[in-house]
N, C-alpha and C positions, 0 to 999 in steps of 0.2 A: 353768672355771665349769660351770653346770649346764647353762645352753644348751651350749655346746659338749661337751660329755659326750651330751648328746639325738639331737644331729646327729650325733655320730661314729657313733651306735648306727644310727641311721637311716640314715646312709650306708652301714655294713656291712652291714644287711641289706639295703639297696637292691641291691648288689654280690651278694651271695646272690642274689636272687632273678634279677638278671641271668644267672647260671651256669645256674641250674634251668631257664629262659626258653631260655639258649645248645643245651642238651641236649635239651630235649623234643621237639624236631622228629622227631628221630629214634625213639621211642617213639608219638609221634604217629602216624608213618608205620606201624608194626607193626600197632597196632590198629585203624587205618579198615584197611589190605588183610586184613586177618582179616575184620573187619566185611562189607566190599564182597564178598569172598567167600565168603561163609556168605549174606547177604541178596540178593548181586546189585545191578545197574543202579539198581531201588527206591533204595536208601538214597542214591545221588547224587544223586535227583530229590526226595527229601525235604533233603537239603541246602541243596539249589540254592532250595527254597522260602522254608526256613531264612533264608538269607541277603539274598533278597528283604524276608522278612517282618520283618526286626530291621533294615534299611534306613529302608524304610520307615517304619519305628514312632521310629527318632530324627530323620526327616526329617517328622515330623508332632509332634514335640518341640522343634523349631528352631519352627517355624513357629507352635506356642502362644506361644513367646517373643517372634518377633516381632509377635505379636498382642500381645501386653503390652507394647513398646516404642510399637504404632502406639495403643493404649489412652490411654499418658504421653504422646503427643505427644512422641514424643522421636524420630521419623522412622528409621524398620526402616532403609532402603535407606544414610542416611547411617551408622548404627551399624555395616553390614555392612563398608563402603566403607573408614571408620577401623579397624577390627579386623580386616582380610582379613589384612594382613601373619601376624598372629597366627592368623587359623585357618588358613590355608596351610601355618605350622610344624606347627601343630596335628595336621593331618590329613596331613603328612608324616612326622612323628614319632610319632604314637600314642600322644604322655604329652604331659600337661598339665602336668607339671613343666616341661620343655627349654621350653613355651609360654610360661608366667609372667611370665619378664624384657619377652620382647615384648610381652607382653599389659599388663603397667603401663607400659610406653612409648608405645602406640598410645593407652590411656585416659588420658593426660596430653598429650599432645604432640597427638595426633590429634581427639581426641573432646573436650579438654577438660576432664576431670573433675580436680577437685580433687585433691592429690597427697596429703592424709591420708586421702580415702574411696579413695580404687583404694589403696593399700599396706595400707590393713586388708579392704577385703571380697574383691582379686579374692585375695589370698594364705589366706586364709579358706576361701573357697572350693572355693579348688583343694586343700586339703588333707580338707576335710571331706565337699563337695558334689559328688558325683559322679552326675549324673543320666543319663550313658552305660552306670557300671557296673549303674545300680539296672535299667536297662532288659534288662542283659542277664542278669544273674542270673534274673526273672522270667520271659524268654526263655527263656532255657535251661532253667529248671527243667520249664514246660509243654511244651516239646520234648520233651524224653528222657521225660517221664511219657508222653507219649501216643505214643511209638516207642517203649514197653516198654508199652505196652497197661497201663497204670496210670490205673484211675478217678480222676479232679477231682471229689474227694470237697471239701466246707466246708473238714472240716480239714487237708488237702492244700493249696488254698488259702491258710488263712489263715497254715500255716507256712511256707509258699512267701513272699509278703506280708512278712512278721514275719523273716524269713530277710536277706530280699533288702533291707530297710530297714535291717536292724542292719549287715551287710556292706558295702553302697555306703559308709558311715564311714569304711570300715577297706582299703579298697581302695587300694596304690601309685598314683600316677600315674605311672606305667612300662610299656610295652606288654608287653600278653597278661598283668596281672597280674588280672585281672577272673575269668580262665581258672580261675586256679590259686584264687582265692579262693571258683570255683565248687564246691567241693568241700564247703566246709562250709555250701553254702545247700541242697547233695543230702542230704547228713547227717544236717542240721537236718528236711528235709521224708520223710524218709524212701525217699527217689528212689536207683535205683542210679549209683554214685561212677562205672561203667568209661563213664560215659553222657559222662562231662567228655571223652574222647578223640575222641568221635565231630565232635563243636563245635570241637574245637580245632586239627581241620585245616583249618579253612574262618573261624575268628576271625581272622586279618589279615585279611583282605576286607573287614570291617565293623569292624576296631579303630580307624582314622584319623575316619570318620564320629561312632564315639561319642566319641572326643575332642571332636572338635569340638561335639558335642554337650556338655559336659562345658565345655568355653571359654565358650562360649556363653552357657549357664546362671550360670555366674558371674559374666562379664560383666554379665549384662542387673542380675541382681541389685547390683551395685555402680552400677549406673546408676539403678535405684530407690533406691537409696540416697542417691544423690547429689541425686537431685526429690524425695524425702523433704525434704533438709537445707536444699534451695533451697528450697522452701514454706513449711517453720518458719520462715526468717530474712527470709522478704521481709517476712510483717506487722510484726515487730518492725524493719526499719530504715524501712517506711513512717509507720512510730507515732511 
């Protein structure tokens, strides 16, 4: 059938891009000892900041959301408690795909939610909504602009912005595919491309984090989802 024609395709390039992921370590490694030798010490310490800073920024991204759970009244601390199993794979694994199965098990079984809203929003989600990669795409892009001394000019900006929101769509849920997708949000904004290798020996550090940012964000959303459908349907079964 059609779906299974989708998935096969999908699968194979899943499997591609696992190869390309398998090998780039090694290229990885060529170009920061090039880099670190031509720049020095510096560019570690710009790294090291790097990785603080894109920490940080999805650990203040969790925390809008659970400001939007404690908003619903839908208690942050119990949301966290039924979904740990799931962010623990989450941030073990680095792909919100391997997470999924967990993740409609925990929001059924754990949390409660209705088994037609978690099988349409959290698988939804996770294909569409990625709010770990959008963060690092924009991350990255303002990095390498300003470690190549490149003005944040408006329209630098706004195709930075415009880059990074068309992209997050189209991103695998497969670790370090954020990396490689980083390529066409430097292209689009005009930023040089050799800037992706600098980032990409220090992305596992912060790949498990924006996962879990990335569960998260889906999660919560299928949970508004769900106090959506429960507010529609209480006045009509009190009526």
């Amino acid at each position: 059938s059609f779906v299974s024609l989708i998935e096969s395709v999908y699968f194979i390039f899943e499997k591609i891009l696992s190869l390309i992921l398998y090998t780039a370590p090694i290229g990885v490694f060529a170009l920061i000892s090039s880099a670190i030798a031509t720049q020095g010490l510096e560019l570690v310490v710009k790294l090291f900041v790097y990785v603080i800073g894109l920490c940080i920024g999805s650990i203040i991204m969790i925390g809008f959301y659970a400001l939007v759970l404690f908003i619903l009244k839908a208690k942050p601390i119990h949301f966290f408690q039924c979904f740990f199993p799931t962010l623990s794979l989450a941030f073990g694994t680095a792909s919100s795909n391997a997470a999924l199965p967990i993740a409609l098990q925990n929001a059924q079984e754990n949390y409660g939610m209705r088994e037609d809203i978690a099988s349409f929003a959290i698988p939804l989600g996770t294909a569409l909504k990625r709010d770990g990669s959008a963060i690092l795409q924009g991350f990255n892009a303002l990095f390498i602009a300003q470690l190549y001394q490149i003005p944040l000019t408006p329209s630098l900006m706004l195709a930075i912005a415009l880059s990074t929101f068309l992209v997050s769509f189209s991103t695998a849920g497969v670790p370090g595919a954020g990396i490689i997708m980083m390529t066409t949000v430097l292209s689009a904004a005009g930023l040089p491309v050799e800037g992706v290798a600098l980032v990409a020996g220090v992305d596992r550090l912060t790949d498990g984090l924006k996962t879990v940012l990335n569960v998260v964000s889906n999660t919560v959303n299928a949970v508004i989802l769900s106090h959506w459908e429960s507010s529609s349907v209480e006045p009509t079964t009190e009526h």
